[in-house]
C-alpha positions, 0 to 999 in steps of 0.5 A: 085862913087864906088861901094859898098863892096860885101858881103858874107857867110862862109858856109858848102855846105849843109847849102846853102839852109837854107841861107837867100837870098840876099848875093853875094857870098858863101865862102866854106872851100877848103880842105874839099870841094875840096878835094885835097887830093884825085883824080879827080876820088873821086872829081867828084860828089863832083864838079858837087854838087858845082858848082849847088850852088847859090848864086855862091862861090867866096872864099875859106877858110881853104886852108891846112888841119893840117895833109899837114905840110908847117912848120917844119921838116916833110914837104913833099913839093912834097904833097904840090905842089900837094896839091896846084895845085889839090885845086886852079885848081878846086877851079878857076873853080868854079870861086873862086877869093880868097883863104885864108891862115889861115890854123893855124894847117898846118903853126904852128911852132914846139916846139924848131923849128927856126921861122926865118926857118919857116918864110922862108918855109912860103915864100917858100909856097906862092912862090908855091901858087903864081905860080898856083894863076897866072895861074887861075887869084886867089889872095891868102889872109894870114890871121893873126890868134889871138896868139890862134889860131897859134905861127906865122902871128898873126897881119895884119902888119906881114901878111903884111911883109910876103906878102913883102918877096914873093913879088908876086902880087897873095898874099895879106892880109885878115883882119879877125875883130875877131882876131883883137879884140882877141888880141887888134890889132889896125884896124888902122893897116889896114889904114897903108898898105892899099894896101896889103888888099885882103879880110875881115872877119865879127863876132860880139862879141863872134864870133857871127853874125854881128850886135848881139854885140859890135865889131866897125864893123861901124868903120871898114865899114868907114875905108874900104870906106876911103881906097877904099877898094872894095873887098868882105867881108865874114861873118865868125862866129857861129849861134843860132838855127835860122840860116835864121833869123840871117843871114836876120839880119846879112846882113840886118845889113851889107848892112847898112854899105857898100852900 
């Protein structure tokens, strides 16, 4: 029998206290808690703070800050080699698992500038990622972001193809419910290539907590058992002024459908 999907919470540090009990894992964002800007001196108390956190972090998402440029013609790749290897060395050692490349602001492709360039910087960076990955047994998830949100990776198929041209086993695909429906993208999309799925983002609509709307999170659920999927789902979304509340509901709601 397999087991059910693991389910968990994107969350800042200070709000773990006010979580309802009963997630799996927390998922933080990297660059602002982990710091990798900074050296280990300035992280330190940061990383005792971390690691004190129940439940424990598992993922990790927004990977690269706007001002760490991947694409484009100021990328100073010495930063981001550093950048990289600062950020998924602490994040291992809080035990993270999966780290999700969204990061719209850092991968964006300038005006004018050739996509079919910055594709391969792209693959360049998740070259990089991959080499440091394999050192801490971390799986790096892209995320294809809603047209919105970012001019490149907009659909689970090309986070898929891009995954393809790295061709390393650290990387894989996240697929995030919310831009699905931001821009009608057929779930089915995710039957296709089954192997490349890493991780799930969880909202409702309006980008709310699950359960509070009409997103096919039942659909999703069936799809994700059909394909074996056994990996963690994050709850990504905003929150009402009865933050433990919703989140009772929201995982009451979400066992339902994984278990």
């Amino acid at each position: 029998m397999s087991k059910p999907i693991s389910l968990g919470m994107c969350i800042a540090p200070d709000k773990v206290a006010q979580l309802a009990p009963g997630y799996d894992y927390l998922e933080l964002a990297l660059s602002s808690t982990l710091m990798p800007l900074e050296d280990e001196a300035a992280y330190a108390a940061k990383g005792d703070l971390l690691q004190s956190l129940s439940p424990a972090v598992r993922a990790f998402n927004v990977f690269v800050p706007a001002q760490v440029k991947v694409v484009g013609e100021d990328v100073d790749w010495g930063q981001v080699a550093s950048y990289v290897e600062r950020g998924l060395r602490r994040a291992a050692k809080l035990g993270a698992k999966i780290v999700v490349f969204g990061s719209g602001g850092a991968r964006s492709v300038p005006e004018h500038y050739s996509h079919a360039l910055a594709w391969g910087q792209l693959v360049r960076f998740l070259g990089l990622c991959a080499d440091q990955a394999s050192q801490h047994g971390i799986t790096i998830a892209i995320e294809p972001l809603n047209r919105r949100e970012c001019n490149i990776i907009n659909t689970y198929l090309e986070g898929v193809q891009l995954a393809r041209d790295v061709d390393r086993s650290e990387v894989r695909v996240l697929a995030d419910i919310y831009h699905f429906m931001m821009d009608a993208e057929p779930l089915d999309d995710i039957a296709r290539e089954p192997d490349w799925l890493a991780h799930v983002h969880l909202a409702d609509t309006g980008r709310r907590w699950p359960g509070s709307g009409t997103y096919p999170l039942e659909r999703l659920f069936a799809m994700l058992k059909d394909i074996g999927y056994q990996g963690m789902a994050s709850v990504e979304c905003g929150w009402g002024d009865d933050f433990r509340g919703e989140t009772e509901k929201a995982l009451h709601f979400l066992r339902g459908l994984a278990e």
